[in-house]
Every structure is written in structure tokens, then in C-alpha cells.
C-alpha positions as CSV (number, residue, x, y, z in Angstrom):
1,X,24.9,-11.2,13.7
2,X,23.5,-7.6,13.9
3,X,24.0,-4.2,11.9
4,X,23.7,-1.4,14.5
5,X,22.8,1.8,12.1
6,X,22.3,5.3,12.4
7,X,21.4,7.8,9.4
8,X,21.4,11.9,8.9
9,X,19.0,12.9,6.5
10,X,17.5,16.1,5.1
11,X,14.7,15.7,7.1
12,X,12.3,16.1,4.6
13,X,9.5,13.8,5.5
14,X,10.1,9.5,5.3
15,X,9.4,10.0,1.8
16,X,11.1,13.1,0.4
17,X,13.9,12.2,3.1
18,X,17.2,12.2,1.8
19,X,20.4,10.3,3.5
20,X,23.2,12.9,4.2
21,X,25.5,10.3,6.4
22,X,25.1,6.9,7.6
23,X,27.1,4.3,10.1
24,X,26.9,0.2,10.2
25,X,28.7,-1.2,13.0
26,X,28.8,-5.0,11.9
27,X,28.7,-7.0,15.4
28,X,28.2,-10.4,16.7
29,X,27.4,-8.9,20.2
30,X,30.6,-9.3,21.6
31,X,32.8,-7.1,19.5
32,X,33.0,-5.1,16.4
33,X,33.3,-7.6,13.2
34,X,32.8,-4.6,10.6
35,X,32.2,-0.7,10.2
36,X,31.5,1.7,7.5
37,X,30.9,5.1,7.7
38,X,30.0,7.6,5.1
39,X,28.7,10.9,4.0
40,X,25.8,10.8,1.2
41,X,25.3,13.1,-1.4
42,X,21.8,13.7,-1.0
43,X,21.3,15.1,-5.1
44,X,19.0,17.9,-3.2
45,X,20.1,21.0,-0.7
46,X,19.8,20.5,3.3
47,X,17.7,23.0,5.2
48,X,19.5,25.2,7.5
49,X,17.8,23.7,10.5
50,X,19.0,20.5,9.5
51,X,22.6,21.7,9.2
52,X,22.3,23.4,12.8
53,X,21.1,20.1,14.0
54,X,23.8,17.8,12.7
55,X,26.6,20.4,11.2
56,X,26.5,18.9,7.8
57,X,26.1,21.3,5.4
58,X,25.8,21.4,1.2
59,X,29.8,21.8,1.0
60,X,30.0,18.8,3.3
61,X,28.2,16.8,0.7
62,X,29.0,18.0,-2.4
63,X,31.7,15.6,-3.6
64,X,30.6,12.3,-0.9
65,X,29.6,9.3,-3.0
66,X,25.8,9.5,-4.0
67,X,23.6,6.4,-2.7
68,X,24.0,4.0,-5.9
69,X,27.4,4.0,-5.3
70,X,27.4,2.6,-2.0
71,X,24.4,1.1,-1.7
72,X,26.5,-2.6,-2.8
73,X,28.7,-1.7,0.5
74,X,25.2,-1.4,3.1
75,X,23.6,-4.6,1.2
76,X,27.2,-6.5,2.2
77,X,27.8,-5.6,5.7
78,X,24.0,-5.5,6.4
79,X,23.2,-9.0,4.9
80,X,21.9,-12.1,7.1
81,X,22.2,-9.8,9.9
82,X,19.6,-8.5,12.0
83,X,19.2,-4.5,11.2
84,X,18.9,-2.6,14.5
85,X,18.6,1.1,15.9
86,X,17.4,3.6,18.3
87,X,13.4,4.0,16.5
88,X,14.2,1.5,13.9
89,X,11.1,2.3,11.8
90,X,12.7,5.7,11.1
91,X,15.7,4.8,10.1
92,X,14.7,1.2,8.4
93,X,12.2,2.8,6.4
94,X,14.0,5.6,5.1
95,X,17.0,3.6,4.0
96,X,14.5,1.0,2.1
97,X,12.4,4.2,0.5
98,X,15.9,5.0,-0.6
99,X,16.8,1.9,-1.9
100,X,13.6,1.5,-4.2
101,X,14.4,4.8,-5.4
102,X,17.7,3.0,-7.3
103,X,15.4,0.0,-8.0
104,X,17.3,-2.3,-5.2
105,X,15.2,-4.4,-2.4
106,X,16.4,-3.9,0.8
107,X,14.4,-6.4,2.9
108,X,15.7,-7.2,6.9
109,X,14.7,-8.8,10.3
110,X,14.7,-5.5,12.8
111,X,15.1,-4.7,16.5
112,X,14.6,-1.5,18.0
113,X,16.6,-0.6,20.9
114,X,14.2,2.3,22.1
115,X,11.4,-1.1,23.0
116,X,14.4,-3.4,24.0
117,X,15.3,-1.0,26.3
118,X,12.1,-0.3,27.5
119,X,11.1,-4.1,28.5
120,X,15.0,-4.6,30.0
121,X,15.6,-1.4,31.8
122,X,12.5,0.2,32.3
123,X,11.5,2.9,34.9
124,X,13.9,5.6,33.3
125,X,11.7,9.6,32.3
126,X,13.0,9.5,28.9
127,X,14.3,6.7,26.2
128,X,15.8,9.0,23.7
129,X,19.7,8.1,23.1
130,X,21.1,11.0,24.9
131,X,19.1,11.2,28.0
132,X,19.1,7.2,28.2
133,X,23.0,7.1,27.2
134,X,23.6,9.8,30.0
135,X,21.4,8.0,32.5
136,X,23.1,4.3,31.9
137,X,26.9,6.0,32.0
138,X,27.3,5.1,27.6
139,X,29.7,7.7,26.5
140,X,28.3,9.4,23.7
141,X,30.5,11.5,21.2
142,X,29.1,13.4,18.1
143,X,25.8,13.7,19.1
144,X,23.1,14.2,16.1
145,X,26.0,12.4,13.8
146,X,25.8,8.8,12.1
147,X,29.0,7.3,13.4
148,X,28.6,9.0,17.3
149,X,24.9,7.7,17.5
150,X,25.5,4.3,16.0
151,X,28.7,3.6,17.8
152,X,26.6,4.7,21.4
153,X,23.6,2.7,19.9
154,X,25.9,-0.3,19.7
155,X,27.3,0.0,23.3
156,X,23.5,0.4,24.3
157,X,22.4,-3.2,22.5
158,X,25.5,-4.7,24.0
159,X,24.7,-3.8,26.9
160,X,20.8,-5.2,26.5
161,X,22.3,-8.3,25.3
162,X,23.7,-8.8,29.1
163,X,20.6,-7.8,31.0
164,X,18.1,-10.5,33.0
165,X,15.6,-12.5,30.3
166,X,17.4,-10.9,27.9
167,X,17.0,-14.1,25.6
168,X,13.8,-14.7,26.3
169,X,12.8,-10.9,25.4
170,X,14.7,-10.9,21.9
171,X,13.0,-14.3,21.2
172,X,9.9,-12.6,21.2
173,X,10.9,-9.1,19.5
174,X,12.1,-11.0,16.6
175,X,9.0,-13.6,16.4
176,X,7.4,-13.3,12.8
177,X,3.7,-13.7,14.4
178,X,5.2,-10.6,17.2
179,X,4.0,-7.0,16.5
180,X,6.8,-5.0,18.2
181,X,8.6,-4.2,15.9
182,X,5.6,-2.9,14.4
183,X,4.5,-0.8,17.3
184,X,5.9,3.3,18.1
185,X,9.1,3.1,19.9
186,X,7.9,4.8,22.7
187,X,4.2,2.9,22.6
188,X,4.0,-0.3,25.7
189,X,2.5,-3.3,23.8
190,X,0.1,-3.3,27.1
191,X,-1.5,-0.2,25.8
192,X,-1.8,-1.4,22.5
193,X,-3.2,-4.9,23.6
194,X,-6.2,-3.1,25.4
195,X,-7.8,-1.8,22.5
196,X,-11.3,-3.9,21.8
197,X,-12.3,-4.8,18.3
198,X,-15.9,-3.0,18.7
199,X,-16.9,0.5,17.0
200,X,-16.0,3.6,19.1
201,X,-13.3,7.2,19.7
202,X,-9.7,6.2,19.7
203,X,-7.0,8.7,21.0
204,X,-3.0,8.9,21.0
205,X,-1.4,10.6,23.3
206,X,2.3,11.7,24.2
207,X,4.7,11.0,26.5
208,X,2.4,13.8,28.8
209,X,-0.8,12.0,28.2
210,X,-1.9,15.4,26.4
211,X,-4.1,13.8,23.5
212,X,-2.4,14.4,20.0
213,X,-4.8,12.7,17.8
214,X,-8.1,11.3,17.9
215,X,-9.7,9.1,15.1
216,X,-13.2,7.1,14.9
217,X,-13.1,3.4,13.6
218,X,-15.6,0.7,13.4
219,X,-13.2,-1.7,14.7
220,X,-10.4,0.5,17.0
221,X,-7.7,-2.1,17.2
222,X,-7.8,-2.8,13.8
223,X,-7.9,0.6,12.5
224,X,-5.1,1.9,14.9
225,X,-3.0,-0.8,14.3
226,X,-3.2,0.6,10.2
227,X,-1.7,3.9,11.5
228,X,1.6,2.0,12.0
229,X,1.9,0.3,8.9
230,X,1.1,3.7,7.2
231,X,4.5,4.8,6.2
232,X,3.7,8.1,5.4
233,X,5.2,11.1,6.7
234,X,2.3,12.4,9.1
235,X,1.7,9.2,10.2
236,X,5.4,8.5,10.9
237,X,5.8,11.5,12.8
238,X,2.4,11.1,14.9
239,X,3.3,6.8,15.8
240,X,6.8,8.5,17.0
241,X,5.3,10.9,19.6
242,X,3.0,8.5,20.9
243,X,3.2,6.9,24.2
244,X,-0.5,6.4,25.1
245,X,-3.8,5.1,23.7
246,X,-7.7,5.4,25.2
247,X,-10.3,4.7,23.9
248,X,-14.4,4.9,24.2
249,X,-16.9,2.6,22.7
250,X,-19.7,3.9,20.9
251,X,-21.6,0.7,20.1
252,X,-22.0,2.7,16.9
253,X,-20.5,3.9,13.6
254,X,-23.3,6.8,13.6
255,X,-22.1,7.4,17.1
256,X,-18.2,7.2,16.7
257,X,-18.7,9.9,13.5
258,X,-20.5,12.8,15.9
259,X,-17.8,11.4,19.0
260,X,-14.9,12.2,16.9
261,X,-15.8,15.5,15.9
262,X,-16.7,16.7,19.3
263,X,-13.5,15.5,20.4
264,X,-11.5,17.2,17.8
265,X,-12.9,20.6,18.9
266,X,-12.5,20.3,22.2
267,X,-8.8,19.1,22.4
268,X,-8.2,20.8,19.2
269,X,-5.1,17.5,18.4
270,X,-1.7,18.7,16.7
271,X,-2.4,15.6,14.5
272,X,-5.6,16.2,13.5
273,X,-6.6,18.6,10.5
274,X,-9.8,18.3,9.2
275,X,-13.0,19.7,11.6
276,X,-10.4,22.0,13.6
277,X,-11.8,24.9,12.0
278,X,-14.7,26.7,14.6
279,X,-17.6,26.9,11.9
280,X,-19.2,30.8,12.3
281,X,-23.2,30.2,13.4
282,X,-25.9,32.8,11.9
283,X,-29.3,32.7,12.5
284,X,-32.7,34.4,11.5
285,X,-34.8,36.4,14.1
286,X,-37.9,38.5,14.5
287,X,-38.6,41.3,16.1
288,X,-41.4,44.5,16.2
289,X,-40.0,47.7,16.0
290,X,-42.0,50.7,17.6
291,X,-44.1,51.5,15.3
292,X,-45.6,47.6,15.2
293,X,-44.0,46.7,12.9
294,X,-42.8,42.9,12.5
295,X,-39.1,42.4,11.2
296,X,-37.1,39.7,10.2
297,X,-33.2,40.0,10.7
298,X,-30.2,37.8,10.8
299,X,-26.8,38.1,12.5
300,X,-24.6,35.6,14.3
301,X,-26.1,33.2,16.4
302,X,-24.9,34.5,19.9
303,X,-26.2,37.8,18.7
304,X,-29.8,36.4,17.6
305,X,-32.8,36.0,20.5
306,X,-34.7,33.3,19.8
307,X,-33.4,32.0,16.5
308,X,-35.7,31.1,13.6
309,X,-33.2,29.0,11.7
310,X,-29.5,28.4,11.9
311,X,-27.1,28.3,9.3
312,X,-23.1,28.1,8.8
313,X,-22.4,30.8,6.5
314,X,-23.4,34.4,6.1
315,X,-24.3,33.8,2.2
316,X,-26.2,31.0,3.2
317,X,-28.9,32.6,5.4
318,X,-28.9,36.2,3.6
319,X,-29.6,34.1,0.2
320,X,-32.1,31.8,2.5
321,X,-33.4,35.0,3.6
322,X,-33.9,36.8,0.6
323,X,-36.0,33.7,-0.9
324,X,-38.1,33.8,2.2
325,X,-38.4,37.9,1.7
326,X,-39.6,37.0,-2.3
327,X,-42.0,33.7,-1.6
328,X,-43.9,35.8,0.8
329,X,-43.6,39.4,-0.7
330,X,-42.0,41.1,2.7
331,X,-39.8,44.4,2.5
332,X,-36.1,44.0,2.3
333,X,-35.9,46.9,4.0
334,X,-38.0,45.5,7.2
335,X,-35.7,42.2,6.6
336,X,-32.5,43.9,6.8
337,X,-31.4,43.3,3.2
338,X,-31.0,46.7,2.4
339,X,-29.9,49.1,5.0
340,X,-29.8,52.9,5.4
341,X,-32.7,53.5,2.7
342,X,-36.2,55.1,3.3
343,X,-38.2,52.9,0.6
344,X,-36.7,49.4,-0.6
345,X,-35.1,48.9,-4.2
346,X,-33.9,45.3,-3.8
347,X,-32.4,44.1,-7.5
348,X,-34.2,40.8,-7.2
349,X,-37.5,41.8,-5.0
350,X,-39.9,43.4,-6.8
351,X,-43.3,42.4,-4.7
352,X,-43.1,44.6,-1.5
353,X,-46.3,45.8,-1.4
354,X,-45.5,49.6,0.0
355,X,-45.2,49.2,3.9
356,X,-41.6,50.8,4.1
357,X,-43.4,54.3,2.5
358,X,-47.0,53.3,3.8
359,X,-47.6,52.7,7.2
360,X,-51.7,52.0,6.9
361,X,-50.2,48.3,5.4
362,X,-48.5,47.0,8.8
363,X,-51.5,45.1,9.9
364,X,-51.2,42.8,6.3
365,X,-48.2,42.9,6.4
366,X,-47.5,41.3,9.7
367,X,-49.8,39.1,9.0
368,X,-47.6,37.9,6.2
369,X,-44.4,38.2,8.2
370,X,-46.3,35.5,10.6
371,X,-47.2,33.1,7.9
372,X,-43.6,33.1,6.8
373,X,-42.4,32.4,10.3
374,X,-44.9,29.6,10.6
375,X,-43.7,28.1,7.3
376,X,-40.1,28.1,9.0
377,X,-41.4,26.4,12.0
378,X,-43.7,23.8,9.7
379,X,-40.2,22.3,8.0
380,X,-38.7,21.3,11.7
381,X,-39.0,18.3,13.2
382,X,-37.8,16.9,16.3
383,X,-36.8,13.2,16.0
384,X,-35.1,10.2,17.3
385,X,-32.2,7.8,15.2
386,X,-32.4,4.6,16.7
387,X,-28.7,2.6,16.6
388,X,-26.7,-0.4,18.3
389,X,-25.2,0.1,21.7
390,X,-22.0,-0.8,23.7
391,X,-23.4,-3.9,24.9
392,X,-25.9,-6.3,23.7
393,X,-28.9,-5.4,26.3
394,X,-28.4,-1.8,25.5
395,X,-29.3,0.3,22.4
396,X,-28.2,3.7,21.4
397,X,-29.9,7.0,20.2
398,X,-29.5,10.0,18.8
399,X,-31.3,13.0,19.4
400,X,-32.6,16.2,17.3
401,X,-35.2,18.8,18.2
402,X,-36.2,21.0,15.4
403,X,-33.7,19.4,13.4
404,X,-31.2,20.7,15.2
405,X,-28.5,18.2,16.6
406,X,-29.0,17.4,20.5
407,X,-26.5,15.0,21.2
408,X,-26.8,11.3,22.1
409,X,-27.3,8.6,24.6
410,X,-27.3,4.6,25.9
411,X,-30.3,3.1,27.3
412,X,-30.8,-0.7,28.0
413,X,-33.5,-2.5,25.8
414,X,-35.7,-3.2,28.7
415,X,-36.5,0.4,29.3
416,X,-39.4,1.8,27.2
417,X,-39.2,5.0,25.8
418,X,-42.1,6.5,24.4
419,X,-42.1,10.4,24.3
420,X,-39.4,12.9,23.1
421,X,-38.9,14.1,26.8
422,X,-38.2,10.6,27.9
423,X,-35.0,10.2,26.0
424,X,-33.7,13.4,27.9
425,X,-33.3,11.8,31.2
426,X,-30.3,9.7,29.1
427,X,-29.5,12.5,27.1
428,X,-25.1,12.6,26.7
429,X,-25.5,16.6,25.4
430,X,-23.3,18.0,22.5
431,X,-22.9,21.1,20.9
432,X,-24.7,21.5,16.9
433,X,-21.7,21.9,14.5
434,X,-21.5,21.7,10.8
435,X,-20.0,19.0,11.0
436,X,-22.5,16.9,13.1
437,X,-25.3,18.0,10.9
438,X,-23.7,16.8,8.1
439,X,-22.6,13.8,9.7
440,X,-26.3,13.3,10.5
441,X,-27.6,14.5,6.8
442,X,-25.4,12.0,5.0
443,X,-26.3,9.2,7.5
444,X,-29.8,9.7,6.7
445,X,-29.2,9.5,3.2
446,X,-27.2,6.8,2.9
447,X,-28.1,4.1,5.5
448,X,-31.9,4.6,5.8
449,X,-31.7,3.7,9.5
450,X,-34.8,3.9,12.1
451,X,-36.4,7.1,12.8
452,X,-38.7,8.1,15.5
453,X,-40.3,11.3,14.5
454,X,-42.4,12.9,17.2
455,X,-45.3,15.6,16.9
456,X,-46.5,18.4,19.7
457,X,-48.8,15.1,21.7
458,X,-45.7,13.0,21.8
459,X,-43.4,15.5,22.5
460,X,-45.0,16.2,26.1
């Protein structure tokens, strides 16, 4: 026996949704054996865009029987009977969110007639119920209400029912050990079977192949499969709209972190919303002026020649800046801390030795603008992170040059690499971010992996 069933809710998310209207057809795949239909009082007010969808409005509601008083009347018709709808997740798990709600179990075997159809009658553009029912000749009344979806829903399954292997597919949908029922609606099981268990990028993509999400994992199969059990309302919403998966092995956890937040700026996924945000760059430079005299200055990093130091905020480098000004008793005025002024008055820096009103200084003084710079250029290193690779003959690396992020490559064990210049030639190029140098910083810190540090001789 099977309960074909369709729900309106409030659409407010799977678990602030509310039921507005639901329809069981009771059927033993022949005929109807049972029906109920009824409005829901959802206890809360419907948006408008939900009203325009479906036509059921607050009035509609008002005086239809709250959920505890019918919920005896769905656990009757619905019991020892397979549940089954178009996207069953959606509409299972909102009616069993409900049901804890009034402290009830609602617990049932499901099919979903989105993946039925799929395997039976595939080669159709779209699987939703209208264009499917319109495409297959199902007469479909009441469109975007419970009792006209359920009722086309139900000519749609008997109609599955009838089709070639039809047995032998239903078998296997409804096989404890069988994850279809598990997977998005609009997701093959092919795609989700080629998923490896190894470290690496993972991305989900819509029925366009546009990618809507990307996510890192140390074991991709296993941590994609967790974004179908995840009930929540994001995650809901992003299995729904996915009819792809790819994938890229980083060998890598290190790897798969720096990967993933590339890949999120450059497709910029509707899913994704941390690392979206394009981090401002600012940097410290030097210049002389024309009367010889040595200057430090900051701006934004496209807007700096030859940068000294790069940071990700403009607080961070003028406060950076201003430390650098005091420790070495420089001008603010000559390091563009104080603008517009003929002699400096910085509130904290208090050594300037007279150059901005003395110009018989600018020889010492340079000479202590260098020694600063060199300090700068004393604290950078350029180095190598040594990690696991795709394959067991191969190992990966990451790559920084005056502590500044590079990117990262694979090269097999055999091949010996023994100057900074040599891991070039395998050099996979990415672009510095805050993110990646965080990524890298907290790496560092916590795993205490194998570092290759490399002076001027080694460098080449």
C-alpha cells in the first residue's frame, strides 16, 4: 500500500515551515482505497509570496483544524504504507518536523517519484511535476495546491508502477542498505557513486552544471554524503538544486583548505558564505622625493610599486607603520602619517629628530629609513611545506616567498628538488588572500608539519 502526499506550507525554511494544506491519496496502485484532504491552520501568518504561489491566504486558514487535531487522521491512512511524493525529503521531512513539534513519531518507508521517474522514463529537460505531467499527457488541476499535486503525483506513480523493470527498480529504491532515497531528487546515483574516499575540492552543481557550492573534505564521499542527511534549511535547499557533483583530489588536507578558498572566489557559489568577501590589500612602500629625501608610504596594494609588506586592513598597516615610524625614530610627516603639515606633531611620536624643519639631517636620516627597510626584509622568508600527494609515488608542496603565499604543486618522489627555483617548474600558481595566509598561519601552528626554509645560496 502507498500514501501519495503533497503539502503547502509557509515556506519558512524545513524547520520554521509550517503546513497550510495537505493531501493523502491511500492507494494500492491500482485504485484509490482512501483520501483526505485538508487545510492546516499554521498558528503563524503566510507571506504574501507564499499566498501568490498557492492562493491560500490568513482568512483561508483561520478557522481549518490546527495540526494536533488531525495529525490521528495522517498517522491512520499513512500507516504500513509506503509514504511517497514528488521530492519526498521535502515533504517527509517537514511533516515529521511537524509532528515532533506535538510530541508524535512519525516514522515511514519513502519513495520519491522525482528518482523513480528519472530511472523509468529518463531523457525528459525537466522532472518537476508540471513540466513532467505536461510532457507524459497527466492532467494536472490546481497546480501549487495539495489535493491537485497529490492527485497528479498519484496518476504519475501509477503510471511508474506499469513501466519496464519497474519491479526490479522499486526493489532497490526501497532496499534498507540503498541510498536513494537519501540522495537530491534531481542528483543520478552515478554521480554520487564517483566520488573517491581520498582528501580533495568537492563541488555541486545545478541542473546547468553552473557550480553552486564548493566544500573541502578529508574524505569527499563521506563528507558530501553528510550534506544530505543535514536536514537543515540551507542544506535542504542546496541538495534540491543539485544535479551534478566534481570533484579534485588534493592528496592533502593542507591542500584542499587553500583549494577551497580559491575556488570560492573565483566562482563566487550562491551556497557558499563564508570567504566570498574580496579582502582590501594595502601595502608599505618607499620612495625619494626631490629633495633626496627617503619616504615611507602606504596605500592599496595595486597602488603601491614595489611593496615592502602587505597587509588586509588599513588600521593594520598604518598602526604597523606607525610602530615602524617610533622603533626607528622616522618623521611621520616623511611616512605619510600626518598629511598637509610643515613640521610633524604626531600624538604618539615624539623622536623625529628635525628633518621635516631641517634639511642638513637627510643623509642620517636615510640612513635610518634604510635600516628600517632592512629590518622588514630580515623577518621574510621564503619557504617550502612539504605534504602527501594524490598518489602514493607523488608528494605535494606548498610554496611561499617572503612569506607571502605562492600557490602549490605535485611532484613524484623520485624527483629531487633542492633549490627554491626548482619547485617553480611544478608551481600550480594562486592568488595571496587573507584567507590562505591564515589557512597557512594556523597550519603551521597547529600541525607542526615539514618545512624547507631557503636562504639567498639556496634560493638561486
Amino acid at each position: 500500500m502507498y500514501s501519495i502526499v503533497d503539502i503547502e506550507t509557509t515556506g519558512n525554511g524545513i524547520k520554521g515551515n509550517r503546513i497550510t494544506e495537505i493531501s493523502i491519496f491511500k492507494t494500492n496502485g491500482y485504485e484509490v482505497i482512501d483520501e483526505f484532504t485538508s487545510l492546516v491552520n499554521p498558528e503563524c501568518e503566510i507571506p504574501y509570496f507564499i499566498t501568490g504561489l498557492t492562493g491560500i491566504d490568513n482568512d483561508m486558514v483561520r478557522n481549518a483544524p490546527k495540526l494536533d487535531e488531525i495529525a490521528h487522521k495522517i498517522l491512520e491512512i499513512t500507516a504500513d504504507t509506503i509514504f511517497v511524493a514528488h521530492s519526498v525529503n521535502f515533504d517527509y521531512n517537514v511533516i515529521k518536523n511537524e509532528f515532533q513539534q506535538i510530541g508524535l513519531d512519525f516514522v515511514r518507508k519513502k519513495l520519491c517519484t522525482v528518482r523513480l521517474s528519472r530511472k523509468l522514463i529518463p531523457g525528459y529537460n525537466s522532472y518537476s511535476l508540471g513540466k513532467l505531467c505536461s510532457a507524459i499527457g497527466i492532467p494536472l488541476k490546481d497546480r501549487h495546491r495539495a489535493r491537485g499535486d497529490a492527485h497528479a503525483t498519484m496518476l504519475l506513480f501509477h503510471k511508474l508502477l506499469r513501466t519496464p523493470n519497474a519491479d526490479k527498480v522499486f526493489k532497490s529504491f526501497l532496499n534498507a542498505k540503498s541510498q536513494e532515497a537519501t540522495l537530491p531528487p534531481s542528483l543520478p546515483k552515478a554521480e554520487f557513486e564517483k566520488l573517491p574516499t581520498t582528501p580533495g575540492v568537492y563541488y555541486f552543481k545545478d541542473s546547468k552544471g553552473k557550480i553552486i557550492y564548493v566544500g573541502k573534505a578529508i574524505n569527499i564521499k563521506k563528507r558530501v554524503l553528510s550534506h544530505f542527511y543535514d536536514k537543515s534549511t540551507k542544506e535542504v535547499t542546496l541538495c534540491s538544486e543539485t544535479s551534478y557533483l566534481d570533484y579534485e583530489e588534493t592528496g592533502s588536507e593542507l591542500i584542499a583548505l587553500l583549494q577551497e578558498s580559491a575556488e570560492i572566489k573565483r566562482h563566487y557559489p550562491k551556497f557558499n558564505r563564508a570567504q566570498k568577501r574580496q579582502v582590501q590589500q594595502y601595502a608599505i612602500f618607499s620612495y625619494e622625493d626631490r629633495n633626496g629625501i627617503l619616504h615611507l608610504a602606504f596605500n592599496k596594494l595595486k597602488m603601491a610599486p614595489n611593496p615592502l609588506h602587505i597587509f588586509y586592513s588599513i588600521t593594520e598597516c598604518r598602526l604597523f607603520l606607525e610602530s615602524l615610524c617610533e622603533t626607528f625614530e622616522l618623521c611621520p610627516k616623511y611616512c605619510h602619517l600626518q598629511e598637509n603639515v610643515e613640521s610633524c606633531s604626531h600624538y604618539k611620536i615624539k623622536q623625529c629628530i628635525g628633518i621635516c624643519s631641517d634639511l642638513s639631517y637627510t643623509k642620517e636620516y636615510n640612513e635610518r629609513v634604510v635600516t628600517a627597510i632592512e629590518s622588514l626584509e630580515e623577518t621574510k622568508t621564503d619557504y617550502v611545506i612539504k605534504t602527501k600527494g594524490r598518489t602514493i609515488d607523488e608528494e605535494a608542496f606548498v610554496l611561499t616567498r617572503r612569506n607571502i603565499y605562492v600557490g602549490y604543486g605535485f611532484v613524484s618522489k623520485e624527483t629531487s628538488l633542492t633549490h627554491l627555483d626548482d619547485f617553480e617548474n611544478y608551481l600550480i600558481r594562486q592568488q595571496s588572500t587573507l584567507e590562505a595566509q591564515r589557512i597557512l598561519e594556523s597550519f603551521i601552528r597547529k600541525k607542526e608539519p615539514k618545512i624547507l626554509k631557503f636562504t639567498a645560496e639556496t634560493t638561486r
